[in-house]
Every structure is written in C-alpha cells, then in structure tokens.
C-alpha positions in Angstrom: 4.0 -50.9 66.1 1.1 -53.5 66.0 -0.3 -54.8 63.2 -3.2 -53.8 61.0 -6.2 -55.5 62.1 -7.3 -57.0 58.4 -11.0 -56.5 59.5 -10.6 -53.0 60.0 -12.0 -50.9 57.0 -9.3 -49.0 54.7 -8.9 -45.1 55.4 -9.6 -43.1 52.6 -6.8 -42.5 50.1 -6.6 -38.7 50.2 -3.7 -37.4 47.4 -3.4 -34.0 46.0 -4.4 -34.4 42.5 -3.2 -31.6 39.5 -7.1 -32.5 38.0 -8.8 -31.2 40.9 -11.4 -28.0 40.6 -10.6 -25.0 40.1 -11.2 -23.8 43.9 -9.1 -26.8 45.6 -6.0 -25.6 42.9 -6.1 -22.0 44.2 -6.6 -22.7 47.8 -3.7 -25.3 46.9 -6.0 -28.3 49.0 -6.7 -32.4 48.1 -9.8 -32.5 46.0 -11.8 -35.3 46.1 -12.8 -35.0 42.3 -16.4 -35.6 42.7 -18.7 -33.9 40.2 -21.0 -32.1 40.0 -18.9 -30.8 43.8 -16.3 -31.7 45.5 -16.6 -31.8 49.0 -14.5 -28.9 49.6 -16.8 -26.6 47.7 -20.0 -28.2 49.4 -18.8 -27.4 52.9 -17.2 -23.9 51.9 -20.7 -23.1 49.7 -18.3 -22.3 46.9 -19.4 -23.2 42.8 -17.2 -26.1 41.9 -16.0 -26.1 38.5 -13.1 -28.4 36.7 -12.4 -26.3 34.1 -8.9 -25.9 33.3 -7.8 -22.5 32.2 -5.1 -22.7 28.9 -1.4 -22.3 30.2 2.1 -21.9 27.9 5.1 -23.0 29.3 3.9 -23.0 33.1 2.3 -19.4 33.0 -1.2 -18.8 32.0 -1.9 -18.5 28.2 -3.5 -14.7 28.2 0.1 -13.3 30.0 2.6 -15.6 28.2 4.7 -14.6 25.3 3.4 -16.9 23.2 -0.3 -15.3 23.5 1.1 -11.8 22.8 3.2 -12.8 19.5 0.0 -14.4 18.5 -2.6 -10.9 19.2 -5.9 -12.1 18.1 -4.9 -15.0 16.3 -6.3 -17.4 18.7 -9.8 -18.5 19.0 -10.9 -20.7 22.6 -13.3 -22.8 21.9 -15.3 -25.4 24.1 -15.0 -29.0 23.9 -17.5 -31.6 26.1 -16.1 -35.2 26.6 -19.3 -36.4 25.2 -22.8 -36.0 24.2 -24.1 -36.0 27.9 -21.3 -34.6 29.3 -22.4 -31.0 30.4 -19.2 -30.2 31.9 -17.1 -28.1 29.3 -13.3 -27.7 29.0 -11.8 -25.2 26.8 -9.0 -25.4 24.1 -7.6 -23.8 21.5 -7.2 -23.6 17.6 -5.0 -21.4 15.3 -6.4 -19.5 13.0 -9.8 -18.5 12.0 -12.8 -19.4 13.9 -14.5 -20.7 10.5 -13.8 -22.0 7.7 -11.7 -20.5 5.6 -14.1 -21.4 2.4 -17.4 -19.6 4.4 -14.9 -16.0 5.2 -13.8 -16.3 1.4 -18.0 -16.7 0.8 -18.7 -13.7 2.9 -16.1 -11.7 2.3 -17.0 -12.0 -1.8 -20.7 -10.4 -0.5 -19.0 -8.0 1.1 -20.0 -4.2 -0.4 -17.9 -1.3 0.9 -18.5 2.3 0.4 -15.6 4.7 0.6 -17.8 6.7 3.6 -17.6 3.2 5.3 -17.0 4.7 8.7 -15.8 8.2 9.9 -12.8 8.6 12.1 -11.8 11.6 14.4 -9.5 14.2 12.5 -5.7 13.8 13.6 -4.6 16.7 16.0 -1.7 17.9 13.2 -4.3 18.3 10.7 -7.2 21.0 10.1 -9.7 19.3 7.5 -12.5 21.0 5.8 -16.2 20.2 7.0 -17.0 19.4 3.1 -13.9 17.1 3.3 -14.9 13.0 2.4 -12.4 11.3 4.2 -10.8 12.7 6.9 -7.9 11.3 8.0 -7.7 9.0 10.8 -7.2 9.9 14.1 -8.5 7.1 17.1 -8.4 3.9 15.6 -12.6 2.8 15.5 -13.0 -1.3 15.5 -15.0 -2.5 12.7 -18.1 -4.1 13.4 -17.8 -6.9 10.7 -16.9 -10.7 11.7 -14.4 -11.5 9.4 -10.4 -12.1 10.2 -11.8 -12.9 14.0 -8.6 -14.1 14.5 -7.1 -11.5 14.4 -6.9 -8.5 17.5 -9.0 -5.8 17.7 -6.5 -3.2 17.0 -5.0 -4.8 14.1 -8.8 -5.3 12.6 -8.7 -1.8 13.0 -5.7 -1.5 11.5 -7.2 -2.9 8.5 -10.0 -1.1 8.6 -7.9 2.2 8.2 -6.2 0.6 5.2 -10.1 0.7 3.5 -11.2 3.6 4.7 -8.5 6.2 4.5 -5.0 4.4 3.0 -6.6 3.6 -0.2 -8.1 7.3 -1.0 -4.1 8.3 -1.8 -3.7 5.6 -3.9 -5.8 7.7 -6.5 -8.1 10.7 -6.1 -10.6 8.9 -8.4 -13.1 7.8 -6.1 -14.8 5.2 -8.6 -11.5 3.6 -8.8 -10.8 3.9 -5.1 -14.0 1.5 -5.0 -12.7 -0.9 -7.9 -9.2 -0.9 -5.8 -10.9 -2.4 -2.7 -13.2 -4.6 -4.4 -10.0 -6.3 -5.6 -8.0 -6.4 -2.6 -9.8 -6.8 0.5 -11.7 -10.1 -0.9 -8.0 -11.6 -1.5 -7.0 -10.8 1.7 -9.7 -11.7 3.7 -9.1 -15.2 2.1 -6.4 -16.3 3.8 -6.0 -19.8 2.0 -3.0 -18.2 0.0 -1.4 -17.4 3.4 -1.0 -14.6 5.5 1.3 -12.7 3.2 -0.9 -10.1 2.0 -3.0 -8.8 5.3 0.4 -8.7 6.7 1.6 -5.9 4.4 -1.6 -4.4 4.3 -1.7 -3.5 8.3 2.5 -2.3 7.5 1.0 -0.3 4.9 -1.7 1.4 6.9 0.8 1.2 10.1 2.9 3.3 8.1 0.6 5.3 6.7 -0.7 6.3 10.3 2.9 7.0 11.5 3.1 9.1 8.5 -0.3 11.3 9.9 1.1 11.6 13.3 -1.1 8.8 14.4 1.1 6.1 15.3 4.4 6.0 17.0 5.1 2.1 17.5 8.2 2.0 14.3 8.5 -2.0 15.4 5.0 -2.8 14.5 5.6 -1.2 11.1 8.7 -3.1 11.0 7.6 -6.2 12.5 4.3 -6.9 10.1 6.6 -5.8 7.0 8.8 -8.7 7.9 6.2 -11.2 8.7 4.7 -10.3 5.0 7.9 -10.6 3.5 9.0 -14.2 5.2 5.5 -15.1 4.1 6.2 -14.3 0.8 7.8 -16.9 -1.6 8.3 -16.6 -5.3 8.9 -20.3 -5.6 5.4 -20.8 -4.3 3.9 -19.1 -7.0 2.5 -21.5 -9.4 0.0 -21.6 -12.5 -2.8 -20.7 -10.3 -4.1 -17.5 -11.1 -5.6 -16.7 -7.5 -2.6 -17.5 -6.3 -0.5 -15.2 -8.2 -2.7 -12.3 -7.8 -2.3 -12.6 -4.0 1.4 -12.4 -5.0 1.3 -9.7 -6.7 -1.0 -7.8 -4.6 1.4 -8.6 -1.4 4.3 -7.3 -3.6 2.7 -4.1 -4.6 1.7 -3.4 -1.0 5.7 -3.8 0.1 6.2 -1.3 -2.8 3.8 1.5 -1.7 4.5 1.1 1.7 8.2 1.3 0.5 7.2 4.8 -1.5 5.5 6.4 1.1 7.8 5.8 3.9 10.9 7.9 4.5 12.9 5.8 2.1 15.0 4.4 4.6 16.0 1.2 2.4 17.1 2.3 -1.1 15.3 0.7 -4.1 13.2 -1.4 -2.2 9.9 -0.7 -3.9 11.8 -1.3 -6.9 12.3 -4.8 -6.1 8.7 -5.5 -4.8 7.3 -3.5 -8.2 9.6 -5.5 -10.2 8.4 -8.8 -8.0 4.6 -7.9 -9.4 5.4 -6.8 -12.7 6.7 -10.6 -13.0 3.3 -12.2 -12.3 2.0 -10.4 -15.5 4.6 -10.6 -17.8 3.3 -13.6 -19.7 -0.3 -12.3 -19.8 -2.2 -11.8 -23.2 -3.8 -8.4 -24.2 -6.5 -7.6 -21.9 -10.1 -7.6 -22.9 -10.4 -4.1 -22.3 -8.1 -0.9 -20.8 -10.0 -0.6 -18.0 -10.5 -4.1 -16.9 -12.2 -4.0 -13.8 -11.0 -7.9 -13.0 -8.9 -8.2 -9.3 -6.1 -9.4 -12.1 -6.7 -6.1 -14.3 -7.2 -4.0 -11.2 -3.9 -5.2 -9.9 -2.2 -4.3 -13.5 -3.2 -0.8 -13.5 -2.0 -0.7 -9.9 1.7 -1.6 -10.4 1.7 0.2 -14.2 0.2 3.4 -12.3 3.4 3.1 -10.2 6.1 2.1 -13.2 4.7 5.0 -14.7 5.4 7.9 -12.1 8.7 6.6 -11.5 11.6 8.3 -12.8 14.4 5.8 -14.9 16.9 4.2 -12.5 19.5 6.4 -11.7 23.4 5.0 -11.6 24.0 2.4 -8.6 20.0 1.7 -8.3 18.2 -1.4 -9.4 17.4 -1.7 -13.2 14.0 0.8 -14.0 11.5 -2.0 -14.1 10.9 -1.7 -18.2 9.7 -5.3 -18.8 8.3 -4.0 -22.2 9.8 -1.1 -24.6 7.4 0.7 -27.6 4.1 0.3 -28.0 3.3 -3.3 -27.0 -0.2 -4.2 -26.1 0.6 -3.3 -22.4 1.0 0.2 -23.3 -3.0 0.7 -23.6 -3.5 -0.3 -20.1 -5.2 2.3 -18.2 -3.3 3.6 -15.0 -4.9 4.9 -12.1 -5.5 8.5 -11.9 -4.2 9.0 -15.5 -6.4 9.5 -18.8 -7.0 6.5 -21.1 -5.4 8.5 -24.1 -1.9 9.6 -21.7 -1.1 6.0 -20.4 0.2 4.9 -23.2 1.9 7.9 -24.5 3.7 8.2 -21.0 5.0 4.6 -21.4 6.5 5.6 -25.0 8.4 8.6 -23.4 9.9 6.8 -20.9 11.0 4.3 -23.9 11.8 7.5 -25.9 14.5 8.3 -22.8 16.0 4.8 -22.6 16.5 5.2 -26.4 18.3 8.6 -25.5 20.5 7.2 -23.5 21.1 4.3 -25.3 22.1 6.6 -28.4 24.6 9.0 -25.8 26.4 5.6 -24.5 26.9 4.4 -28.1 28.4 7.9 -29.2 30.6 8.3 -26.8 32.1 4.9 -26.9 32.5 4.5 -30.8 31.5 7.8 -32.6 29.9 6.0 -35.3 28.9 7.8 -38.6 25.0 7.1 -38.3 24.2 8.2 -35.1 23.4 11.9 -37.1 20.6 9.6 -38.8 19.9 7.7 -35.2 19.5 11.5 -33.7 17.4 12.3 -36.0 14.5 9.2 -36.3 14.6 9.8 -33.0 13.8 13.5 -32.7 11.1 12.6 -35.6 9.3 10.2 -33.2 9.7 13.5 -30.3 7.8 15.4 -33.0 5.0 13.2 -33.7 4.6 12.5 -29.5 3.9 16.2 -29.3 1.4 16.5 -31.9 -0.2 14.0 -30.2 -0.2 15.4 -26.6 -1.3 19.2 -28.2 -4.4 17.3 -30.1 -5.3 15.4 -26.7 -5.1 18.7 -24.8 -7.3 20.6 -27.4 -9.7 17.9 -27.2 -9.9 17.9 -23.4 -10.4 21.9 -23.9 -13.1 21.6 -26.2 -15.1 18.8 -24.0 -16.8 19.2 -21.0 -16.6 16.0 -18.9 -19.3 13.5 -19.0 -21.7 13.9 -15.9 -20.7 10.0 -15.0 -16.8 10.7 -15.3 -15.2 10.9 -12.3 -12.2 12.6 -14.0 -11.2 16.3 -13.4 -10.1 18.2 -16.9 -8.1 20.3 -15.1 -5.9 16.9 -14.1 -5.9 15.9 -17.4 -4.7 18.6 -19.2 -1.6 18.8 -16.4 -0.9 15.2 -17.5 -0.7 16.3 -21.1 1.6 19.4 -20.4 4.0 17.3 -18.1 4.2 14.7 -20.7 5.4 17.6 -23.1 7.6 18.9 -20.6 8.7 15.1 -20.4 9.9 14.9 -24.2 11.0 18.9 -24.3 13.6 18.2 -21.3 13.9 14.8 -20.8 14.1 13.1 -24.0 15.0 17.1 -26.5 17.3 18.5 -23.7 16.0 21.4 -24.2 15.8 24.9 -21.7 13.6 27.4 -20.5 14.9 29.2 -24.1 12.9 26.7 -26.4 9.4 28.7 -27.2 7.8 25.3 -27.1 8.9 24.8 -23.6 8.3 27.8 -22.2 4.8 27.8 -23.3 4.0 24.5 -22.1 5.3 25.6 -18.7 3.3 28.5 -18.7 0.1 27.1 -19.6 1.2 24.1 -16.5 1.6 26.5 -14.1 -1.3 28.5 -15.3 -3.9 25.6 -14.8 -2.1 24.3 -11.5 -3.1 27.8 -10.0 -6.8 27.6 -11.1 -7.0 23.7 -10.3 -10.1 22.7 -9.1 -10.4 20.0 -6.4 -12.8 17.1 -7.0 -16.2 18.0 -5.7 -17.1 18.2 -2.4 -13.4 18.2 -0.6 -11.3 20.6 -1.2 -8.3 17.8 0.1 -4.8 18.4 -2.5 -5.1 15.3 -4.8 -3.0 12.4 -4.4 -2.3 12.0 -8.2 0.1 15.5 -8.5 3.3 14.3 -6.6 4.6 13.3 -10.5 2.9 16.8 -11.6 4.2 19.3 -9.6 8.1 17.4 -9.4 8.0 18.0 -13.1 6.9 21.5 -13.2 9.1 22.2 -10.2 12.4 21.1 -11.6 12.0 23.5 -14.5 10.0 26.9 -12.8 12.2 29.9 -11.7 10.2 32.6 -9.8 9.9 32.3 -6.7 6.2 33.0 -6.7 6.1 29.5 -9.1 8.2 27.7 -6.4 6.4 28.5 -3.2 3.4 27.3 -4.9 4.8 23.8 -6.0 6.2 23.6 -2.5 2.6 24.7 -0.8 1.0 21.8 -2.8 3.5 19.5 -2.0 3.5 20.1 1.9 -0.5 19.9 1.5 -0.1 16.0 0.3 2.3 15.4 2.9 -0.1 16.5 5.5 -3.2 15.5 3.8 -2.3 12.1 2.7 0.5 10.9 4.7 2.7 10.3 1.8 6.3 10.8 3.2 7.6 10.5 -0.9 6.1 14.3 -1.6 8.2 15.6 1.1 11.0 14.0 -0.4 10.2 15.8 -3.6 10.0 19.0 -2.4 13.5 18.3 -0.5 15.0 17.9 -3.5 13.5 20.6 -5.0 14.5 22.8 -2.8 18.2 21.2 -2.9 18.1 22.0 -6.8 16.7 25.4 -6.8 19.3 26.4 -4.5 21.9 24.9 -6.6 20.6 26.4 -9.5 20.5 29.5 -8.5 24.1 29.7 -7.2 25.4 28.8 -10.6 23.2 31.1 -12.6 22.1 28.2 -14.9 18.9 26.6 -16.8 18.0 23.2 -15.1 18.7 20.3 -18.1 17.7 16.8 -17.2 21.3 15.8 -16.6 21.3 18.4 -13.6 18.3 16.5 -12.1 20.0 13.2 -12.5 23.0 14.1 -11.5 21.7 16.0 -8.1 19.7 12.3 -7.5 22.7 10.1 -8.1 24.8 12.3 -5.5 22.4 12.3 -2.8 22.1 8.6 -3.3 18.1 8.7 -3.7 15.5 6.7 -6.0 12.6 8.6 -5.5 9.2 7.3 -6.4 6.8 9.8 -7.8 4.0 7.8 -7.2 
C-alpha cells in the first residue's frame, strides 16, 4: 500500500453518532450534527429536529412500565441549553406541575356545589327526573387544573368521590357541602403526602364497583394499598395539618372498608380506631357543630362510632375511647340531631355497663350486684324520659325554613334509641308495653317518611334505623318493607354494608321463626359472632 501523501487534505471523519436528529436515528444513517439541518435532511427536504424523545430502560417512556405505574403522575417539560438557544429538549419531573404551595392557594379558593357536574345514570339503576345526584355512570373529566399530575381517569375518579360518593355519607346536603370543604382542600395539598387522594380514588373506586360502574377489583385494591403504605403513624407529629390529613386518610380506609363486601374482618375498625387517636387529646370544642376541617373530621369518625354495633367476641375492641358523658359526647354527628348524639353515646356506655355487670355476676355472684342492677335500670329510666320529651318536642315543632333536617328522621332516631335501651341495654321483648309502642310508632313513621325535597332517593342515614327496627318486627308486611328500603340504599347509594344488613336479617327472621321465639339482643349477638361478621351500620 503507498503512503499517505502528507499534502493531501484529510477525508471527512463520518461516525454514526447516538446525538444525531431525529430523522438520521430512524432512518438509522451518520448525521453530521449540524444545526439548524443536517445535511441529510437538507438533501431529503425533511424538518431536522434534535430532540430526543424520553426513554426507560431502552424502550420509549409513554409504552414502558415505568410510565404506566406512574398514570398521570408525570409532567414533560422543556428545557433550552441557554438563553439563545431556540432549540428545546424535553425532560421530565415527578409530581405536580406547580408548586405545591400555589395548588394548596387555589385549591383553598376552590367553591364546590354538590350539582358540581351531572353524570349519566348507571344502566342498573332507574332514577327519578327530580332526583339531585344521580349516580354516576361514564366517568366525565373535570375541567379544573389542579392534581395535573395525576391521569385523566383517576381526576375523574376524584371527581366522582365530590360529586356522588360524598352524598351517602349523609343525606344532609348542607353538611355534604361542609364534608367537602374539609377534605378536598387537604387532599389537593399534597405536602402531607399522597396518603389521602390515594384512599379517596379506592373509596370512590369502590364505591363505583359497588353501582355497577366499575369492574377493575385491582385498582380498588391497588390505590387502597398505596394509601395504606403511605400512611405512617409514626409520622404523625404535633402539627395539626398534619394530623388531620391522618385522620382524614384513616377514615377514608374505614368507609371504604364499610361499604365494601366486608372481605377483611374488622378493618374499618382499625382505621376508625387509627382516627379516633388523632383526637383523643383534644379539648372541648368551641361549638357542637364546629364547622373547622378538624371539627368536621370529628363528627365524621363519631358519626361512624356511633352506628356501629359493640364489638362482638373475636373482633377488635369497640372503639370507646371515652365512657359517660364527657365533653365528646355533645359533639354533633352527621345526619343525627344535636339533642340524640349524645344520648346515643350514653347507651352505648349504658350496654358496656350491662355487660360489664353480667361478667361480674357470673364470675363471683356478689351480694350488690341487686343494687348495681338497679342504679343501672334507674339511669335506663331517666334515658327514656329524655328521648319521649325530645320526640314530643320534635312533634310539637315544625322545622326551621333554614334546617336542612327532616322531622320525620329525627323522631326515628329518638324511637331507635328507645328501642336501643328497651332491648339492648332492659332485655326486654315484644311483651313489654313500652316496647311495643315504640315499635309501632317506628314502623308507623318509616311508612309515612318523607324524602328530603326534591329527590325522592332512600336516605343514606337509615341503614342504623331500619337494622334496629328490623331485628325486632314480626309481620311480614313490617319485614318486606325494612327489606325494600334496605335494597333501595344498596342500589341508590352503592353501600354494599345495607345488603349485609338485610342478609342478616333475613338469616335471623328465619331463625326466629323456626324456633317460635321473641328476638332478645343476645339472639342478635350471638347470630353475628357465628357468622363471624362485624357489621358497620354506618
């Protein structure tokens, strides 16, 4: 071979370079590199761009498993090399596309209206023109900017929870309002972590499934776990923001827990005990309807401790953080009257007591339990006085034109609460006039109960009401109306807990019936403990 003449000029280096445009890459050909064109694109009349397009693990980003576990949670954004560079490349950030301090701004301005947006009726369900809120059929995508990060089906998802999962929480629309006013800002600020949108899209996942709606079990599954892994008691500290976001996470677990088919025993008990925690050191509230995301949050979980029967045996402790009539016990719970709150809370103590009293005579047989029997029974007495005044009043008083309360739901409160303390806490039957009166008049009124004006939906509120009149009524006329009413909130409201109820209702009445005996308490515990269930009546 003969040498290189030195003189002779130096042929162009041509190497395949990975930095090349975007055309040379595909066509797989040396690119010069030369901006604004390379030379390929000049002679082929092609546009010549060096933008690189985001990859994970040698595939490209939008069809890689990474992008997919993400959803929406990843915003591109463009970066220049300088000021005069006009050439663009694009990256990536996790997260929000803002601040988080400007979403937590906005989303405090935020107002929204329980007719926020109407959705298409589900095919399994017939609602009434003069319906509000019809349940949700096609997911719609909300129009608002906040959570960009996340995709457009899970802002939907979120979107359901405001509009249509929060209507069952209570069928006061005014506190509906108050509910969403507390949570949505919290969860929209995401500098407390992820914990709490994540169980609110489970809660509204499942509460779609539970419509017909939605059929994916793993998303339910999979954004109940992510919410869970998020959350961390030990990362709970003295900031109050930071423990309300706890406590709302923890009573999202818990209703999503109660409205599900139940599949994991005594969960919401654990989450409901989780969020009773966060308030257990608090002071006396200001007022009993404290409209405060803290005091909303309170009535919340007491509205569920409340409609919850005591623990049966095998289950997680009933959460009773408090006993008799502390200052807790004139907190208001949702969809119950101011006046029945607290009276409810001292039956339920009034049953522990019961209890207490049976283990302690069967175990030593001590001479004062005649004189324990009866302080108790005296405290029984005075309870009903109370609850017959409070349903005279309610009677006698026609509801203020700015009350969003319905008498009719009022006075069932105040004859379930008798029927509480006649059966649970007296042991008494069907034979006791007092009884059978208050059952009567129950029954009566739960015939003639108006719906709240303007829907003619079965209200959320009753699951507690009708279980309690249904474990004691005997025709069958009585029974197929519980039932009706029960299968209506099941449809209506997606909550799978009031088919549970009637389940069991059933299951007793049949039982019942075949022994040709008056349902006692005992028989209602007993029935729970051996079909191993811890029913919420929430």
């Amino acid at each position: 071979m003969p040498p290189k003449d030195p003189q002779a000029p130096a042929a162009p280096k041509l190497t395949r370079s990975r930095n090349g445009c975007v055309e040379c890459r595909r066509l797989h050909r040396r690119c010069d590199e030369e901006k604004p064109s390379c030379a390929n694109c000049r002679d082929a009349g092609k546009v010549c761009s060096y933008q690189k397009p985001l990859s994970w693990g040698g595939r490209p980003f939008n069809r890689s498993t990474f992008r997919h576990a993400l959803g929406g949670g990843v915003v591109e954004i463009p970066i220049a090399d300088s000021e005069d560079d006009t050439t663009h490349r694009r990256s990536f950030v996790y997260g929000q596309a803002e601040s988080s301090s400007s979403a937590a701004r906005r989303a405090s301005s935020i107002k929204i209206e329980p007719e926020l947006r109407t959705m298409g009726p589900l095919p399994i369900i017939e609602p009434h023109e003069s319906s509000r809120s019809s349940p949700a059929g096609d997911l719609s995508i909300p129009a608002a900017a906040w959570l960009p990060w996340l995709s457009q089906h899970h802002r939907a998802l979120f979107q359901h929870f405001i509009d249509h999962t929060v209507t069952i929480f209570t069928g006061d629309a005014a506190v509906q309002q108050e509910i969403r006013a507390a949570i949505v800002p919290m969860a929209i600020d995401t500098n407390h972590g992820f914990s709490l949108v994540a169980a609110i899209l489970s809660l509204a996942s499942t509460h779609r499934m539970n419509l017909g709606a939605h059929r994916d079990a793993t998303e339910v599954a999979y954004w109940r776990d992510m919410s869970v892994g998020h959350l961390r008691r030990p990362t709970v500290q003295e900031d109050e923001s930071t423990q309300n976001v706890f406590a709302g996470t923890a009573l999202m677990l818990a209703i999503r827990d109660v409205i599900s088919d139940g599949e994991k025993r005594s969960t919401w008990r654990v989450h409901l005990q989780g969020a009773l925690s966060v308030f257990a050191t608090d002071i006396e509230l200001q007022s009993m309807t404290d409209t405060s995301t803290r005091g909303i949050l309170k009535r919340l979980a007491r509205s569920l401790q409340i409609r919850s029967p005591l623990a049966t045996p095998g289950t997680l402790p009933s959460p009773e953080d408090d006993k008799g009539k502390s200052a807790e016990m004139n907190v208001e719970v949702l969809g119950l009257p101011r006046q029945l709150s607290g009276v409810l809370k001292h039956i339920r103590a009034l049953r522990l007591e019961k209890n207490a009293l049976q283990n302690i005579e069967s175990n030593s047989g001590s001479d004062n339990m005649q004189r324990l029997w009866s302080a108790l029974r005296a405290q029984c007495l005075e309870v009903i006085v109370q609850l017959k005044n409070f349903s005279e009043s309610v009677t006698a008083a026609s509801t203020p034109p700015t009350s969003h309360r319905s008498p009719d739901r009022d006075r069932l409160y105040s004859y379930v609460a008798l029927l509480q303390v006649y059966s649970g806490v007296m042991d008494l039957t069907i034979h006791d006039s007092g009884l059978r009166t208050t059952l009567e008049t129950a029954v009566s009124t739960l015939r003639g109960y108006s719906f709240d004006e303007g829907s003619t939906r079965c209200d959320p509120d009753l699951v507690f009401v009708l279980f309690s009149i249904g474990c004691l009524v005997r025709s069958g006329e009585d029974r197929a109306l519980v039932s009706s009413m029960l299968v209506r909130i099941t449809k209506e409201h997606g909550k799978a807990n009031a088919n549970l109820a009637r389940l069991f209702l059933e299951e007793l009445w049949t039982r019942v019936d075949l022994q040709n005996q008056l349902v006692k308490q005992s028989d209602v515990d007993s029935l729970m403990t051996e079909k191993d269930w811890d029913l919420s009546l929430w």
